[in-house]
Legacy VTK file of the C-alpha trace (Angstrom):
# vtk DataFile Version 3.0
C-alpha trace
ASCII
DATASET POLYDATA
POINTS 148 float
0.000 0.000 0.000
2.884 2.252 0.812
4.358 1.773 -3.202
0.933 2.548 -4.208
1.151 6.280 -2.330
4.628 7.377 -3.623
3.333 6.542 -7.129
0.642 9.099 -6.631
2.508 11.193 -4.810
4.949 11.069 -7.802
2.520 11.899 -10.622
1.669 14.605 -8.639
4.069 16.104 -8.312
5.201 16.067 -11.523
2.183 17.912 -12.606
2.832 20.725 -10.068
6.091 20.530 -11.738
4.459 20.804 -14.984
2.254 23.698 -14.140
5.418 25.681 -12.714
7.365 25.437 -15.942
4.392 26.517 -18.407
3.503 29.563 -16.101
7.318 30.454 -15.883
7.175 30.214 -19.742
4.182 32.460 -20.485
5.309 34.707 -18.420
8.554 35.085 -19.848
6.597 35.104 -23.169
4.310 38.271 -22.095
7.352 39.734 -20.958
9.203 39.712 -23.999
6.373 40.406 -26.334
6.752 43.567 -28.362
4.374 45.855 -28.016
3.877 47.459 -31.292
0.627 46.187 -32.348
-0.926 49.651 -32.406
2.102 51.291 -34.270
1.393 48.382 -36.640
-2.475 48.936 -36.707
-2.157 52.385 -37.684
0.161 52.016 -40.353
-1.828 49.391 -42.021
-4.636 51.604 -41.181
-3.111 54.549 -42.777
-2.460 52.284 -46.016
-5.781 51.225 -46.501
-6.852 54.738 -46.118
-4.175 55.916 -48.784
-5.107 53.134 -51.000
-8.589 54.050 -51.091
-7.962 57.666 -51.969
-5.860 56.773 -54.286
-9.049 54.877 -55.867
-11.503 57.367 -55.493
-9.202 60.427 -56.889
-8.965 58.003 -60.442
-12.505 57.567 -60.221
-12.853 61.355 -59.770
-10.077 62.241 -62.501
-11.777 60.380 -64.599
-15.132 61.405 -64.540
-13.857 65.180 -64.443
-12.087 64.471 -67.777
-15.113 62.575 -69.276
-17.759 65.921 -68.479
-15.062 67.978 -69.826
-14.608 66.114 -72.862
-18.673 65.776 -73.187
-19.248 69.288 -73.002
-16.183 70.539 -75.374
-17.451 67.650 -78.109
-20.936 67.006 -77.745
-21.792 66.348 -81.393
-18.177 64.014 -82.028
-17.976 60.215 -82.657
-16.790 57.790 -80.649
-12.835 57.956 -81.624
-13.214 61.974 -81.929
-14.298 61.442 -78.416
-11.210 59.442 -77.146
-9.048 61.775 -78.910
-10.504 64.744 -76.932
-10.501 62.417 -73.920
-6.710 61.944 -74.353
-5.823 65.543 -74.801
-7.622 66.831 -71.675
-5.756 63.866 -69.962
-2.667 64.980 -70.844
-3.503 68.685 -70.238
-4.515 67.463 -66.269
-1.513 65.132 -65.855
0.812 68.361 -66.853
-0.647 70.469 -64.156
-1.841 68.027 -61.574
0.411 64.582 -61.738
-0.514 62.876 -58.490
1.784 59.709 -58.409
0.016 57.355 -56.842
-2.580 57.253 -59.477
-1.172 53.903 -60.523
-1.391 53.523 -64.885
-4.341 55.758 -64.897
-2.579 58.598 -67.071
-0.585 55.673 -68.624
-3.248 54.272 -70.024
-4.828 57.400 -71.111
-1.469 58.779 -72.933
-1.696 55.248 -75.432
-5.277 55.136 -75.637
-5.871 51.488 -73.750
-9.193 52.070 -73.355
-12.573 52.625 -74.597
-15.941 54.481 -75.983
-18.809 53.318 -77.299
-22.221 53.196 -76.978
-21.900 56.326 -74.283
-19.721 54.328 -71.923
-16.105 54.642 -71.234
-14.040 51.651 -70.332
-10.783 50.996 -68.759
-9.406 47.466 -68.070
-7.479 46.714 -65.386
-5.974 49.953 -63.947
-4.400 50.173 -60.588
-3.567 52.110 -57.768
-0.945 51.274 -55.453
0.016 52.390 -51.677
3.554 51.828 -49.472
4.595 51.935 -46.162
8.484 50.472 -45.253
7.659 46.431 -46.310
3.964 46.799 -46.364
2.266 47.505 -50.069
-1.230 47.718 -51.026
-2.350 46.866 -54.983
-5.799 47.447 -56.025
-6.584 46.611 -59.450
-9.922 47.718 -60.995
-12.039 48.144 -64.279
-13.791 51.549 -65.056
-16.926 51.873 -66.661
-18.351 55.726 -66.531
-21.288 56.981 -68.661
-20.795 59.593 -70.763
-22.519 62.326 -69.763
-25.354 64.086 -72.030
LINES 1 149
148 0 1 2 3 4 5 6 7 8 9 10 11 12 13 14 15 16 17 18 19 20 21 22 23 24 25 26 27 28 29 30 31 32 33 34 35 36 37 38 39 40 41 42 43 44 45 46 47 48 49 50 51 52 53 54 55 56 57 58 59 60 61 62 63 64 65 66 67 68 69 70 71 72 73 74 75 76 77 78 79 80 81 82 83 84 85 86 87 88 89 90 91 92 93 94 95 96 97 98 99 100 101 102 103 104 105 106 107 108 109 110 111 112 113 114 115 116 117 118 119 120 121 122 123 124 125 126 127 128 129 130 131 132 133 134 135 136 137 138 139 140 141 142 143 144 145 146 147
């Protein structure tokens, strides 16, 4: 009965043992943990933001550039149209060049896009946002009505 008691008295405590060593190591875990989650949350944060500015300003652009090109041709065919389109484009990337527009003006300088049937189409432009290792790429089609 007595080798029956130090065998349970063993197992014990080799669990207290057990216990001892995974606290010890969580805590020295926690206490060696880096705490710049929130520097890291903001900066993400920040590039999301960025990237989605950077959308919405093409998006913009290009329906400023569209109106304008509307109301200076409003009688013009379709490739009279893109011509105008082009020029105006190239007018606003002289005075306003943002650089993260991504291909935007790219595409507009070599005509990769577009109109017919009163809609103007773009194929897969992008916009792009960086921040030390961390990089945002948001690729897109553009479809915009012409207005009347």
């Amino acid at each position: 009965m007595l080798i029956k008691r130090k065998k349970g008295q063993i197992a014990f405590l080799m669990i207290f043992v057990v216990a001892i060593s995974l606290s010890g190591s969580a805590l020295l875990m926690m206490a060696s943990f880096s705490e710049d989650l929130n520097f890291r949350s903001e900066e993400i944060s920040q590039l999301s933001y960025q990237a989605k500015f950077n959308y919405l300003y093409v998006q913009a652009q290009s329906k400023l550039i569209l109106s304008q090109t509307a109301k200076k041709c409003p009688s013009c065919s379709n490739e009279q149209l893109k011509q105008k389109f082009i020029e105006i484009s190239n007018e606003k990337e002289s005075l306003f060049r943002y650089e993260s527009s991504g291909n935007f003006y790219g595409k507009t300088r070599n005509g990769n896009f577009t109109i017919q049937n009163n809609e103007l189409k773009m194929e897969n432009l992008f916009v792009e946002s960086a921040a030390g290792e961390n990089k945002i790429k948001k690729t897109f089609n553009l479809i915009l009505k012409i207005p009347q």
